[in-house]
C-alpha positions in Angstrom: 0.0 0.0 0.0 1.2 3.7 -0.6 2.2 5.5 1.8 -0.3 8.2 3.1 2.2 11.0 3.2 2.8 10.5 -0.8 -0.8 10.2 -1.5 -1.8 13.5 0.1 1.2 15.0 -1.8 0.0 14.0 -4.9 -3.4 15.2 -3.5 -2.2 18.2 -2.6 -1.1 18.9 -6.6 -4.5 17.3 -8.3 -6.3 20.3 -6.2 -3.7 22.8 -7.4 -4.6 21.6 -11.0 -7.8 21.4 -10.9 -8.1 24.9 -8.6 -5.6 26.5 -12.0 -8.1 24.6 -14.5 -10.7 26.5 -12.6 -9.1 29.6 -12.0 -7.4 30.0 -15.7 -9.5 31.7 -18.8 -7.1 29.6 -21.1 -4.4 26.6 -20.1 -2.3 25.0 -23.0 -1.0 21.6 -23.2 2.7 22.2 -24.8 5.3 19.6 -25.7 9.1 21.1 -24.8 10.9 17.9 -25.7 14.6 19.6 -26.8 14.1 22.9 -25.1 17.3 23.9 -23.4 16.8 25.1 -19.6 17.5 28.9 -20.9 15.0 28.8 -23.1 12.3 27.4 -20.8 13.2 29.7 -18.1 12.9 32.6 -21.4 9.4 31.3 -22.0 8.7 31.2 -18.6 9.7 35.0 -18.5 7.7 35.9 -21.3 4.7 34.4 -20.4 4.9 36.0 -16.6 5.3 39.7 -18.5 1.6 38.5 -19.5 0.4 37.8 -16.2 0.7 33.9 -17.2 2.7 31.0 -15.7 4.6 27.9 -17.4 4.1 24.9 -15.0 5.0 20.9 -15.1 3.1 18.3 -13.6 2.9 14.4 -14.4 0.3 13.0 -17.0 -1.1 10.9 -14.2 -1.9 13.7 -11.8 -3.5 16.1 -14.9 -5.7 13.1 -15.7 -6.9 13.1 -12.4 -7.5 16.6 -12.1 -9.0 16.9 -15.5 -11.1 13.3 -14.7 -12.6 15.3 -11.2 -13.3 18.4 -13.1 -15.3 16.1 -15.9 -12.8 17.3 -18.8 -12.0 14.2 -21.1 -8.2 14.5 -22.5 -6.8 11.4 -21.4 -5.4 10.7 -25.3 -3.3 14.2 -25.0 -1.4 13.2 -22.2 0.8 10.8 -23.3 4.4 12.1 -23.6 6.1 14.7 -21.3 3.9 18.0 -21.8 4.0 21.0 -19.9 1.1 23.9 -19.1 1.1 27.5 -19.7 -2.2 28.8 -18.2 -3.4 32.6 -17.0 -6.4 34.7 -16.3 -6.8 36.5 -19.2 -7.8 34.5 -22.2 -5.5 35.3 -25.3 -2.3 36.8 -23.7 -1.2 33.0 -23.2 -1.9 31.9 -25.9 -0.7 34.7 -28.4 3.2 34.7 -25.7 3.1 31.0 -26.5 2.4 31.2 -30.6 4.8 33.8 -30.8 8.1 31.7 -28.7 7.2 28.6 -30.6 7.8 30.9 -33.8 11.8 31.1 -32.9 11.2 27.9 -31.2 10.3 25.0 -33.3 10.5 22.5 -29.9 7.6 24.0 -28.7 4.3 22.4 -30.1 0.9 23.6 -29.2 -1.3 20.6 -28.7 -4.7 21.5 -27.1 -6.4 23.9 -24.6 -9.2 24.2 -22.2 -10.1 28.2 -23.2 -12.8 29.3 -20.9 -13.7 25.7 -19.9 -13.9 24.0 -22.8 -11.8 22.0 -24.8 -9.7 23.8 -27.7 -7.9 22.5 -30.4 -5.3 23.1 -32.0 -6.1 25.1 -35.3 -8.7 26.9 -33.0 -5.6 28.2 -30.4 -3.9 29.4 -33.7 -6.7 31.2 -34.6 -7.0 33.0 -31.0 -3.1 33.5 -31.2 -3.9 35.8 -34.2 -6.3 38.1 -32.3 -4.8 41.5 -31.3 -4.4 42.4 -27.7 -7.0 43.7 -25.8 -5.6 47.3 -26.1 -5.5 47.1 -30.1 -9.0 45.9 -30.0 -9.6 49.2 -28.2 -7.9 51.6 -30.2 -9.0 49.9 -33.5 -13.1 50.3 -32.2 -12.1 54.0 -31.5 -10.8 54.4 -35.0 -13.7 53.5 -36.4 -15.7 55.5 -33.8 -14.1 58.8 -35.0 -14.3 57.6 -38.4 -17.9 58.5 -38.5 -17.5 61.9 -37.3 -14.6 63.3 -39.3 -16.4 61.9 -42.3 -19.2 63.8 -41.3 -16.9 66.9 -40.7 -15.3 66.5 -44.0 -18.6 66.4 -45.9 -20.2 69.4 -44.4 -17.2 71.2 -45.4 -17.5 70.1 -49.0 -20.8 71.2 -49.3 -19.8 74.4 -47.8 -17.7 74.8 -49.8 -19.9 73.9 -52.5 -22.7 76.5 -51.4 -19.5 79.4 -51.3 -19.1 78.5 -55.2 -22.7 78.7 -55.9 
C-alpha cells in the first residue's frame, strides 16, 4: 500500500490543478521535448510579462484533475507536456504562438479556453487576435471615423454652397 504521506502530496497537486483549470481563462497543453533550460526559463519569463505561468506536472496527476473536473483529455497526455495557463484568455496563448515561432520545440497541442476544450487550429486562430488594447484603439478608429467623415462632408458642401 502507498504511503499516506505520498498520496496527500499527490493530492495536494491534483487540487492545485484542478483549482488552476478552474481559476485559468485559457491553459495549454505544450510539448518542450529539446528545449534547453535557458529557453524554458525565457518562455517562462515571457509568459509571466503576461500575467501567465509555465508549470510541469505528471500526465497521471493532470488526468486526475482533469477526470474530477469532468474534462476528457486522457489521449493528449501521453508524452512529457507542460502547461502555460493565465487569467486572461488570449495573452497566453498569443506569448506561447509567438516563442514557438523562434522555437520549433515548442508544439501547441490543445487547450481548455474558458472551460472548454480547444484544439489546435482553434488556439492558432485566438493566437492571431490583437491584444485587448488594439482591440480598443482599433473600435475608437472606427468610432471617430464617422465623425470626421461627417466633418469633411459638411465642409464640401460648404464649400460647394460658397461656389454657388
Amino acid at each position: 500500500m502507498a504511503n499516506p504521506k505520498i498520496l496527500e502530496a499527490k493530492q495536494v497537486i491534483i487540487d492545485e490543478i484542478a483549482n488552476n483549470v478552474k481559476e485559468s481563462s485559457s491553459f495549454i497543453f505544450l510539448e518542450n521535448q529539446g528545449l534547453t533550460v535557458a529557453e524554458t526559463m525565457e518562455l517562462r519569463r515571457k509568459l509571466r510579462e503576461s500575467n501567465s505561468e509555465l508549470k510541469i506536472y505528471k500526465n497521471t496527476l493532470v488526468a486526475r484533475a482533469l477526470k474530477d473536473l469532468n474534462i476528457d483529455l486522457e489521449s493528449e497526455l501521453n508524452g512529457p507536456k507542460v502547461v502555460a495557463f493565465g487569467k486572461d484568455v488570449i495573452e497566453p496563448i498569443k506569448a506561447v504562438a509567438e516563442f514557438a515561432k523562434k522555437h520549433d520545440k515548442l508544439v501547441m497541442k490543445v487547450g481548455i479556453v474558458d472551460g472548454k476544450v480547444t484544439e489546435l487550429d482553434e488556439l492558432k486562430k485566438l493566437a492571431t487576435i490583437p491584444s485587448r488594447e488594439g482591440l480598443l484603439t482599433m473600435f475608437a478608429s472606427g468610432l471617430l471615423a464617422i465623425p470626421r467623415d461627417f466633418a469633411i462632408c459638411l465642409d464640401l458642401h460648404s464649400k460647394n454652397l460658397e461656389e454657388n
